[in-house]
C-alpha positions in Angstrom: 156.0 -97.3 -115.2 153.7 -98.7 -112.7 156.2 -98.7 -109.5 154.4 -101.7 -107.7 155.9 -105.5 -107.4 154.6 -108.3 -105.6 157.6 -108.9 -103.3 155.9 -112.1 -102.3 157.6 -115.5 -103.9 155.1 -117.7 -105.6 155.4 -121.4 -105.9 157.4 -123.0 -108.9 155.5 -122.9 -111.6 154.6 -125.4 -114.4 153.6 -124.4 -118.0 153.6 -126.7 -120.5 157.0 -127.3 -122.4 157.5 -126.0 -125.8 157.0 -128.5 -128.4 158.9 -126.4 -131.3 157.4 -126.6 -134.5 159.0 -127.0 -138.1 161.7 -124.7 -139.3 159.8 -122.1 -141.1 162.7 -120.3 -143.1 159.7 -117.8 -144.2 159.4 -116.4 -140.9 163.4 -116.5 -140.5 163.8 -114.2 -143.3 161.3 -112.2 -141.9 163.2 -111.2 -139.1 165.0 -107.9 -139.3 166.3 -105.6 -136.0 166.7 -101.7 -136.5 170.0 -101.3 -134.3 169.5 -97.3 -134.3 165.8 -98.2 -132.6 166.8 -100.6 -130.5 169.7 -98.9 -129.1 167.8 -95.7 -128.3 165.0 -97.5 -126.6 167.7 -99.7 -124.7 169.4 -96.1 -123.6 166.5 -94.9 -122.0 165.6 -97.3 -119.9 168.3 -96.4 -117.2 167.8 -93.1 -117.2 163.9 -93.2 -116.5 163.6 -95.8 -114.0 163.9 -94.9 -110.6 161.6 -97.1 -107.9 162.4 -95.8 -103.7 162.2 -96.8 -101.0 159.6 -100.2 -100.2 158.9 -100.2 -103.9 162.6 -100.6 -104.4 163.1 -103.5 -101.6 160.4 -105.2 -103.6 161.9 -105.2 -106.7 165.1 -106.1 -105.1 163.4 -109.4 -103.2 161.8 -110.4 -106.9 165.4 -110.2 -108.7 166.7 -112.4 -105.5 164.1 -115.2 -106.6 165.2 -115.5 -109.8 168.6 -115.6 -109.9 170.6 -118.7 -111.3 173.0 -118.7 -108.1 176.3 -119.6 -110.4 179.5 -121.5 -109.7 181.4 -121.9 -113.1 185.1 -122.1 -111.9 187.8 -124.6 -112.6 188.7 -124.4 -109.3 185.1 -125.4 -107.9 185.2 -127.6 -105.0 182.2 -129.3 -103.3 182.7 -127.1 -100.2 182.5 -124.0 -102.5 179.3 -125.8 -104.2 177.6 -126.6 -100.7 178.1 -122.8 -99.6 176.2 -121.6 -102.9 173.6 -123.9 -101.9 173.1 -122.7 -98.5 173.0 -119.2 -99.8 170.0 -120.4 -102.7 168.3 -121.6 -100.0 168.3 -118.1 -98.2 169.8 -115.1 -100.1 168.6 -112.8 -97.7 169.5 -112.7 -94.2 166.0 -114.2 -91.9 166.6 -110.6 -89.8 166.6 -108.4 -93.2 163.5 -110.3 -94.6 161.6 -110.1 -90.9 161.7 -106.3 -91.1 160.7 -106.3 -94.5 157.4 -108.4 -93.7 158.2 -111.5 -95.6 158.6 -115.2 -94.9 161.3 -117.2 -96.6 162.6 -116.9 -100.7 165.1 -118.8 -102.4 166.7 -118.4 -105.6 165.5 -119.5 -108.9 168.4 -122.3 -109.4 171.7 -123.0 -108.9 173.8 -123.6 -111.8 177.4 -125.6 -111.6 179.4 -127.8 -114.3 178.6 -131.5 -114.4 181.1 -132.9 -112.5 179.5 -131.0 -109.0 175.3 -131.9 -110.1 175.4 -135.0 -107.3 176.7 -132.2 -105.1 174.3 -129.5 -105.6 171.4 -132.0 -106.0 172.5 -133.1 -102.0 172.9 -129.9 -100.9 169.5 -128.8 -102.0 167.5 -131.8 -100.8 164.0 -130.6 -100.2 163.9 -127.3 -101.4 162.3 -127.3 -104.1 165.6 -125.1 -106.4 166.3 -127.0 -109.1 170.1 -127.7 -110.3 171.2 -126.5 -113.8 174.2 -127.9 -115.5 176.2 -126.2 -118.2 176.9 -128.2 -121.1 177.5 -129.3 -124.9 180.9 -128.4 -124.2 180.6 -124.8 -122.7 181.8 -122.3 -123.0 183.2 -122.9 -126.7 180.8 -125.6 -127.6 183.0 -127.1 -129.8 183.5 -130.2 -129.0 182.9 -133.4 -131.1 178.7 -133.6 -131.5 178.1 -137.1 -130.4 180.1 -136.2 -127.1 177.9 -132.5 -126.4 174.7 -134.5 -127.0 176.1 -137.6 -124.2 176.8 -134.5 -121.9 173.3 -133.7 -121.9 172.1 -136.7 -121.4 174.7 -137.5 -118.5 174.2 -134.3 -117.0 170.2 -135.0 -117.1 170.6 -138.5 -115.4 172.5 -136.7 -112.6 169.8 -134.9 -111.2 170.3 -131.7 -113.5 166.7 -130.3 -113.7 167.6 -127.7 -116.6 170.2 -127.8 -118.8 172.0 -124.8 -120.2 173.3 -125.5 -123.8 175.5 -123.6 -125.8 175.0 -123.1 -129.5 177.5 -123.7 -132.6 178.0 -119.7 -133.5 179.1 -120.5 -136.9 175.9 -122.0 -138.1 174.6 -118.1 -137.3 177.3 -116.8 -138.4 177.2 -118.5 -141.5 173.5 -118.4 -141.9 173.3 -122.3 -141.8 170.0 -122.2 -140.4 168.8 -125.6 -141.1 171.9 -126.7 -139.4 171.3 -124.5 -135.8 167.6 -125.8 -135.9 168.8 -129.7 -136.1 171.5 -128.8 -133.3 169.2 -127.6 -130.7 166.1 -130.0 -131.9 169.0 -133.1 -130.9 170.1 -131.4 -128.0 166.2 -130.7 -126.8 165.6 -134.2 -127.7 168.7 -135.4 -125.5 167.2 -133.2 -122.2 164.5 -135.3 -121.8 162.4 -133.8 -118.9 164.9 -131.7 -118.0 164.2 -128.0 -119.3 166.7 -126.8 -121.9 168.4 -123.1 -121.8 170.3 -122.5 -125.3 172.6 -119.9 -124.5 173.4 -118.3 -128.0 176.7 -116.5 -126.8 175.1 -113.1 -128.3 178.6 -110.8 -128.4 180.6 -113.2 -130.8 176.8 -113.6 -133.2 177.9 -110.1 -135.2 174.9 -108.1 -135.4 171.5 -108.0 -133.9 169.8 -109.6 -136.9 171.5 -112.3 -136.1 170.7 -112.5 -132.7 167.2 -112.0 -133.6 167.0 -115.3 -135.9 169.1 -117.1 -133.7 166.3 -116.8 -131.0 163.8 -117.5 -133.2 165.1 -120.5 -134.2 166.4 -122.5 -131.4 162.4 -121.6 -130.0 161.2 -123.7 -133.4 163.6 -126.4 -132.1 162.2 -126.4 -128.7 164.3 -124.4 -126.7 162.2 -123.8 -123.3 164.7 -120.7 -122.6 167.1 -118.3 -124.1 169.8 -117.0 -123.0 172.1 -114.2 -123.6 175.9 -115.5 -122.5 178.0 -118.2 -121.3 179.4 -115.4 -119.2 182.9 -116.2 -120.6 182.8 -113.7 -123.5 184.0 -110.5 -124.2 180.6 -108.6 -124.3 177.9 -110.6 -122.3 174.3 -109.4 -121.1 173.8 -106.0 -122.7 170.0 -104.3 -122.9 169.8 -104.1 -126.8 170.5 -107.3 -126.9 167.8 -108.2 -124.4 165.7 -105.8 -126.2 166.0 -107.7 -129.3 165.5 -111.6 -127.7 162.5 -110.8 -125.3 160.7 -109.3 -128.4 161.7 -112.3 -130.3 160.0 -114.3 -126.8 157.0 -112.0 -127.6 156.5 -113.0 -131.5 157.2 -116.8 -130.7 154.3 -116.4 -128.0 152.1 -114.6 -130.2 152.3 -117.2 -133.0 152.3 -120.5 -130.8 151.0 -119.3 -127.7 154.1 -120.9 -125.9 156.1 -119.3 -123.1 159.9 -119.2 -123.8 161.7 -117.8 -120.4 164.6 -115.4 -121.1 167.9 -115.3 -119.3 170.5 -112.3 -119.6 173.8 -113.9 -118.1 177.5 -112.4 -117.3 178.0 -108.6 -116.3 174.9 -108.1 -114.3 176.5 -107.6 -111.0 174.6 -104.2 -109.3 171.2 -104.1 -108.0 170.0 -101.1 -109.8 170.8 -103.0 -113.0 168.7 -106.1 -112.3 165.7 -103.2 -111.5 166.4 -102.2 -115.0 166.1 -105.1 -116.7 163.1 -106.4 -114.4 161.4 -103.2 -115.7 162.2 -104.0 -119.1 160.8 -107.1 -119.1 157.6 -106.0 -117.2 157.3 -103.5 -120.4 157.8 -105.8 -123.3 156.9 -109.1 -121.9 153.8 -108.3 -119.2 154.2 -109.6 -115.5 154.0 -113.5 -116.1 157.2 -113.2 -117.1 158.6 -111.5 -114.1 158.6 -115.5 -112.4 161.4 -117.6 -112.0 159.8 -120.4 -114.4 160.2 -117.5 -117.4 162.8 -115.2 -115.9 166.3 -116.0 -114.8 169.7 -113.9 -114.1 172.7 -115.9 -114.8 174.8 -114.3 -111.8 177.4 -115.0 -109.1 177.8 -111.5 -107.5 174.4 -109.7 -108.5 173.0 -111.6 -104.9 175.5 -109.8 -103.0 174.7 -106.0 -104.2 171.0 -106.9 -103.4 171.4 -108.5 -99.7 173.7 -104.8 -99.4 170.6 -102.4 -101.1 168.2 -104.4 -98.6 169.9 -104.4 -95.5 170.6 -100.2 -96.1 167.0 -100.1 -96.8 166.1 -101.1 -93.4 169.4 -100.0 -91.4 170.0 -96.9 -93.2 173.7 -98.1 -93.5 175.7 -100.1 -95.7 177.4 -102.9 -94.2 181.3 -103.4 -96.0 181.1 -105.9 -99.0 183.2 -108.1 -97.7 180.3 -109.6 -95.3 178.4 -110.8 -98.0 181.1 -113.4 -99.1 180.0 -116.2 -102.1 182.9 -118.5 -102.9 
């Protein structure tokens, strides 16, 4: 792998929004996933990628801009929401980032229930990071449909930029395709401008087919990102997984020429794991993808590891965890 990274932070990008296109059940039953493949190329990705040193604090600064800061507690309080704020607007310390050579970053979003959007839309008043709302009844999604799709539309009059919907597993799980591709074409419909996440909840889909079609489909139905986890399951970001839905990002791009972002979520807490999946997605996906407008990590520790891995890289010493608080 090519060890070098841009630590810089570009500006927000815009590409255009993905239209979807009709259900094409053709290409649905098209899609297959060799587990045994895709576990062994998932395997090795740890175990061959190593970056040092200034390469290392580059990679580290990139994973810091696009993290989806996250507060998704019932006990969230709009003093805990105005911290995570103030830490999206600098996740790095001014004195870490001056001996590193770089000028301000930010996070890629911050992402909080409904009820604390007003909130987070104050707290981040001229800077640009856009506020993401969970919704459609998350993490179950199973609440009645005509309530999910007001959610949405609530949560987008709030000042929600992006909305991060979860799908109805069962229509995967029982292969009711036409069904998922109506549920997220409503919900899309229901965003608005706002940019739509459909977060598939990938460890209670059974099998990696499933994920697979899953992806493929809520991208016909106009999904602008997919995402791994609500972060409430029992299994939650895992690389085959990612393997299997940035490959599915790949086809969808190759056929439409559309850019769908991608969004592992829950479990991805230590530094050298968001350089592994950074590196993965450099592989499959090229470097456009490596930007916050097509990459996100749905995360509430991950920030702290990094702020640690960066200030040893120019200290030489650790500071304790504890002095890198969130909540």
């Amino acid at each position: 792998m090519e060890h070098t990274l841009a630590p810089a932070q570009l500006p927000q990008l815009h590409l255009p929004r993905n239209p979807g296109m009709p259900l094409d059940l053709d290409w649905v039953a098209r899609v297959q996933a060799n587990t045994s493949a895709i576990e062994r190329r998932a395997a090795s990705l740890p175990a061959r990628r190593s970056v040092k040193k200034a390469y290392q604090a580059a990679w580290l600064l990139k994973a810091a801009t696009c993290i989806d800061l996250t507060t998704l507690s019932g006990d969230d309080t709009a003093g805990r929401v105005r911290r995570l704020c103030a830490k999206a607007r600098q996740p790095v310390r001014a004195d870490i980032l001056g001996q590193l050579g770089m000028g301000p970053i930010t996070t890629g979003a911050v992402c909080v229930y409904h009820d604390m959007i007003g909130t987070a839309v104050d707290a981040l008043q001229g800077s640009g990071i856009p506020v993401a709302a969970v919704s459609t009844g998350f993490p179950a999604g199973l609440s009645p449909f005509a309530l999910r799709v007001a959610e949405i539309e609530e949560s987008a009059k709030a000042g929600a930029r992006e909305i991060d919907i979860v799908i109805s597993r069962r229509h995967v799980l029982t292969q009711n395709w036409q069904a998922l591709y109506d549920e997220m074409r409503a919900f899309r419909a229901a965003c608005g401008d706002a940019h739509v996440k459909a977060i598939l909840a990938t460890g209670e889909l059974g099998s990696l087919r499933n994920v697979a079609r899953a992806s493929v489909i809520c991208m016909m139905a106009g999904a602008d990102f997919i995402k791994t986890s609500t972060g409430k399951e029992s299994v939650n970001a895992t690389l085959p997984v990612s393997l299997v839905m940035i490959r599915a990002i790949r086809d969808y791009f190759d056929a439409t020429g559309h850019h769908i972002g991608y969004k592992p979520a829950g479990g991805i807490s230590k530094a050298k794991d968001a350089i592994t999946y950074l590196a993965l997605i450099k592989e499959e996906l090229g470097p456009r993808w490596l930007q916050p407008d097509l990459f996100r990590f749905g995360a509430s520790s991950l920030l702290n590891d990094i702020e640690r891995q960066l200030e040893h890289h120019v200290t030489g010493a650790y500071s304790a965890s504890y002095r890198h608080p969130m909540g």
